[in-house]
C-alpha positions in Angstrom: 87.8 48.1 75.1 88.9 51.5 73.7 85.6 53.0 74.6 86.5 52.1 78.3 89.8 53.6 78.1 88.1 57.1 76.7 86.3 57.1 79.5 88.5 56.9 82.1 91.1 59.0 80.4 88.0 61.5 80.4 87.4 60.5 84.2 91.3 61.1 84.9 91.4 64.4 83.4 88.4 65.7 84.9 89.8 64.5 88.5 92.9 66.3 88.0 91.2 69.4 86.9 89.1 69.2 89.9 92.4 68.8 91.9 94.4 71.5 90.3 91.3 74.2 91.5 91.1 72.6 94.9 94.8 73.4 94.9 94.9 76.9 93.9 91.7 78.3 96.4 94.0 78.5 99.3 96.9 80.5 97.2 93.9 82.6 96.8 92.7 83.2 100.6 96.9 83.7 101.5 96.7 86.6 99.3 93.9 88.0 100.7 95.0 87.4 104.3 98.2 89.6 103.3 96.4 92.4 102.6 96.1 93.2 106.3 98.5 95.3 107.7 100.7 94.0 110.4 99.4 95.0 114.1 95.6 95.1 112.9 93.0 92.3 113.4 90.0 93.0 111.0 86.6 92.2 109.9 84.9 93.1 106.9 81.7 93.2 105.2 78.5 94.5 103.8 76.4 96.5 105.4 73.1 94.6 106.4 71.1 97.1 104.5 72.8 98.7 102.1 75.0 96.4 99.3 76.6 99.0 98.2 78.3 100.5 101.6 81.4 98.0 102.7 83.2 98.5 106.3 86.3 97.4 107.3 86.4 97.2 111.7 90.1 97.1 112.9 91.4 96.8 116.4 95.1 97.7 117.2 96.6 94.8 119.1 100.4 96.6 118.1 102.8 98.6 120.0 102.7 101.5 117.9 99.7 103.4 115.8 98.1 102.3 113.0 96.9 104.1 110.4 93.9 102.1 108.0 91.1 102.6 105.3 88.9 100.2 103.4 89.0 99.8 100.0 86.1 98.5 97.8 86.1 97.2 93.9 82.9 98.3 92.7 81.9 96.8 89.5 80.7 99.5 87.1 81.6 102.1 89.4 84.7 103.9 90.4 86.4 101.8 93.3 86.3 103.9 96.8 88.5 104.4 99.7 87.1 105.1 103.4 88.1 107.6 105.4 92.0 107.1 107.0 91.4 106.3 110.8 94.8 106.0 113.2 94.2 103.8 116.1 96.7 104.3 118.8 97.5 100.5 120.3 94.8 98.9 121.8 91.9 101.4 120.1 89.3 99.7 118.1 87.6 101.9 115.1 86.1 101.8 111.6 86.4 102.4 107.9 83.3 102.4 105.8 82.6 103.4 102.0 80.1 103.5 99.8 79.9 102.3 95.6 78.4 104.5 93.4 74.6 103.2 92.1 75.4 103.3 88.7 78.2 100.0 89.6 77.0 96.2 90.0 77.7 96.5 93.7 80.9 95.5 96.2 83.1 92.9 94.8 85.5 92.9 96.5 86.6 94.0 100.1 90.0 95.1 101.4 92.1 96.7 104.4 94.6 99.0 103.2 97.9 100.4 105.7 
């Protein structure tokens, strides 16, 4: 009997574990959400050819203008900002950057006001 109850304590614990990480994911992706500024809807990614070059593409659904850049985490390498683009409200435009070689790649990708 005390074997039994080892292994559903065991069972128990790795449920809750499994829980507590299903828990904390979307704590996570509201963070990351945040990050855009307000008035801007925008998509980012890789390039399709290049790993190391990132884009952030930002439309201006606001009232007033908008001033954006991406930023990309870059491993190895230096992090990287884009060039600052202003979109006046309605205007559409693009960010883009590039990680050094020497780096592991894009890790991360962000819009910053």
């Amino acid at each position: 009997m005390r074997s039994v109850s080892k292994a559903v304590l065991r069972d128990v614990a790795a449920a809750g574990a499994a829980v507590a990480l299903v828990l904390a994911v979307p704590v996570v992706t509201a963070g990351t959400a945040a990050a855009t500024p307000p008035g801007l809807s925008c998509d980012t990614g890789k390039h399709a050819v290049d790993e190391y070059t990132g884009f952030a593409l930002c439309s201006n659904g606001g009232s007033a203008p908008q001033t954006f850049w991406v930023h990309l985490v870059c491993g190895w390498a230096p992090d990287v900002d884009g060039e600052h683009i202003t979109l006046a409200p309605g205007q559409s435009g693009q960010s883009t950057a590039h990680c050094g070689d020497i780096g592991t790649g894009i890790g991360e990708i962000s819009v910053q006001p």
